[in-house]
N, C-alpha and C positions, 0 to 999 in steps of 0.2 A: 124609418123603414123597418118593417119585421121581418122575424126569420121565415116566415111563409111566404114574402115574398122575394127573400132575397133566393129560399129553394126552389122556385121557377127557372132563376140563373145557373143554379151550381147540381141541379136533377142532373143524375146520370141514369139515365133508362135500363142500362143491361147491367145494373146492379143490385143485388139484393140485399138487403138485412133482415136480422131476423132476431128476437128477442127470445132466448132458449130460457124453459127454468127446468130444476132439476125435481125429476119424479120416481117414484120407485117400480122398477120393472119385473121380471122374472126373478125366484129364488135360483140360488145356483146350488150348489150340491149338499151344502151345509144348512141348508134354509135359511140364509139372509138375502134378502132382498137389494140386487143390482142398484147401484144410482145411476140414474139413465138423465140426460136429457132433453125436453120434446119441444118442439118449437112453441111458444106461446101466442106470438103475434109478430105482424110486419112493422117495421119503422120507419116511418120517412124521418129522413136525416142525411148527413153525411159523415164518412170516416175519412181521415185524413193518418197517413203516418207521419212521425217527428223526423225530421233530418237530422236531428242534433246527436243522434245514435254515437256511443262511446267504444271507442275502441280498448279491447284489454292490452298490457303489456303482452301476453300472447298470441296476440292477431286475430281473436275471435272478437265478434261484436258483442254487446251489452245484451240483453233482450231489448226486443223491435218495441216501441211504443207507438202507440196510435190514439189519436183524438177523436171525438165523435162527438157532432151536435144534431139535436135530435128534435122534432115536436112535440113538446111534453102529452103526449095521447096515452103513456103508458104508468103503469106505479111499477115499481120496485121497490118490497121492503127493506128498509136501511137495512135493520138488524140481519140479516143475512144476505148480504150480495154477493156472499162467495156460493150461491146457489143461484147464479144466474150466469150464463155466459151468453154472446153475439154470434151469433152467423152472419158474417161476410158473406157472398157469391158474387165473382166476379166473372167474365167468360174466360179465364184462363185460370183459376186457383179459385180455392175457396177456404175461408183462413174461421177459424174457432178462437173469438178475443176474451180474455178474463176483464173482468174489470173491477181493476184498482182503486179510482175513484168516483163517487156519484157527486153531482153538482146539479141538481134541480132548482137552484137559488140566484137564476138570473130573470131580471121581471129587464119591462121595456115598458113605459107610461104604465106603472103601475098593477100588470098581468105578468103572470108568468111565463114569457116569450119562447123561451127554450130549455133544455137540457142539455148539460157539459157531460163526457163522462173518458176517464182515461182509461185506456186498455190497453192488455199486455196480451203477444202473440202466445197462445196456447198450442195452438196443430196447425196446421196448413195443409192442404188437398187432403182432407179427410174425404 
């Protein structure tokens, strides 16, 4: 079974992703150039968050992690993926994911069936 067809199942309609890379915007008062980022493309996929969230000895939690597997339809260059972030939209929140790790290196009979990638919550209702 592949992951296209297994995202027939697990499609959630009123959600969106969104593959951000980052671009240079307006100079601000000193002439350097803002780092902005613009949406690149849409991704069929899904995001999942981790349950296994850590609590501190001080009753705060860990930062949230989130999973995401994805249709490999996009690139990202390795060498900088701290110049890409995820937009989330969901009907109630919309969350901005860093991502931590890229895993393009799952095949299924021998094609590249999907992409892994782990994300860490950055903003939420931006």
């Amino acid at each position: 079974m592949s992951f296209k067809h297994i995202m027939t199942y697990v499609n959630r309609p009123d959600e969106r992703i969104t593959l951000m890379g980052q671009t240079y915007g307006e100079k601000d008062e000193f002439g350097f150039s803002k780092k902005v980022f613009g949406e690149i493309q849409e991704l069929q996929g899904v995001i999942q968050r981790d349950q296994d969230t850590e609590i501190a000895e001080k009753g705060t939690e860990s930062e949230p992690l989130y999973t995401g597997y994805f249709i490999p339809d996009f690139i990202i260059n390795t060498a900088n993926v701290n110049d890409y972030r995820i937009k989330y939209e969901r009907p109630h929140e919309t969350l901005i994911l860093k991502i931590r790790e890229y895993n393009p290196n799952l095949f299924l009979e021998h094609s590249r069936d999907h992409i892994q990638l782990r994300l860490i919550l950055e903003k939420k209702n931006v």
